[in-house]
MARTISE-555193 format. One record per residue (C-alpha): x, y, z; residue number from 1. Coordinates in steps of 0.25 Angstrom, whole numbers, always signed. Each point is the difference from the previous one (the first is absolute). Layout:
N
[[X Y Z] NUM]
...
# end
This chain:
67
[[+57 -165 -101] 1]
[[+5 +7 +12] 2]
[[+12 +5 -5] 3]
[[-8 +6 -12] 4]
[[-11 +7 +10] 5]
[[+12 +6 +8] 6]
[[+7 +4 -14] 7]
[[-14 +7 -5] 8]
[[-2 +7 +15] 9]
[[+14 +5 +0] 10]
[[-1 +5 -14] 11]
[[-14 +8 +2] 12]
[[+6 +7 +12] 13]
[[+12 +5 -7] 14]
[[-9 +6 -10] 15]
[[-11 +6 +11] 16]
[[+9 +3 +11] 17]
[[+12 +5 -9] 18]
[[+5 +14 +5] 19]
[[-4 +8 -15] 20]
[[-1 +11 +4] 21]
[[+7 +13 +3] 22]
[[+1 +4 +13] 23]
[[+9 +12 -4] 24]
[[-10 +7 -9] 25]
[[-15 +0 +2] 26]
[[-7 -5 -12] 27]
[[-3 +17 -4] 28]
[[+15 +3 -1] 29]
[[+3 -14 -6] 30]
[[-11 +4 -11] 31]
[[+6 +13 -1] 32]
[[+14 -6 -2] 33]
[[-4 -9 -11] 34]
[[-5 +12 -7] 35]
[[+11 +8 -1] 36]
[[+8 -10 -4] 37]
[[-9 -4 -12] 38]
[[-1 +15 -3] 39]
[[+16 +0 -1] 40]
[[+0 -12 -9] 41]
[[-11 +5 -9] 42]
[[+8 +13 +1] 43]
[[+14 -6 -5] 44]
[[-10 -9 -11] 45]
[[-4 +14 -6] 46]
[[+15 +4 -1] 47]
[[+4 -12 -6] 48]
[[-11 +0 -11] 49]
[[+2 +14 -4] 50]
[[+15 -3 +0] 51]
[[-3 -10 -8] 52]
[[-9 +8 -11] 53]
[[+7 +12 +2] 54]
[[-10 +9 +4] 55]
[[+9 +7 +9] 56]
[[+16 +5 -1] 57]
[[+10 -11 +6] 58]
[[+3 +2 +15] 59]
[[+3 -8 +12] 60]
[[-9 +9 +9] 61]
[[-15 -3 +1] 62]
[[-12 +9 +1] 63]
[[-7 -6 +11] 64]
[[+1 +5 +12] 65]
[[+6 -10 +8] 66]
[[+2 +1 +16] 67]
# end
């Protein structure tokens, strides 16, 4: 039973105590981050799709302005 106590507090402070966050960015330029590279993807999804229907002349350029 003590084993099992010991298991269960050790388990709960690895999840509580655990170091998840990102001491490099603050939680504004993390968010920031993320968002451009979700706006990339959903960039590079819009070029795929219209590759794919042919709404647009084939090229290995995009035109999205990417940074």
């Amino acid at each position: 039973m003590k084993a099992l106590l010991a298991v269960l507090v050790l388990a709960c402070a690895m999840v509580l105590v655990g170091g998840c966050a990102t001491p490099a960015y603050s939680s504004r330029e993390r968010g920031l981050l993320i968002s451009r590279a979700w706006g990339y993807e959903w960039a590079q999804i819009q070029d795929d799709v219209d590759s794919a229907l042919l709404l647009r002349p084939p090229s290995e350029l995009t035109m999205w302005d990417v940074r």
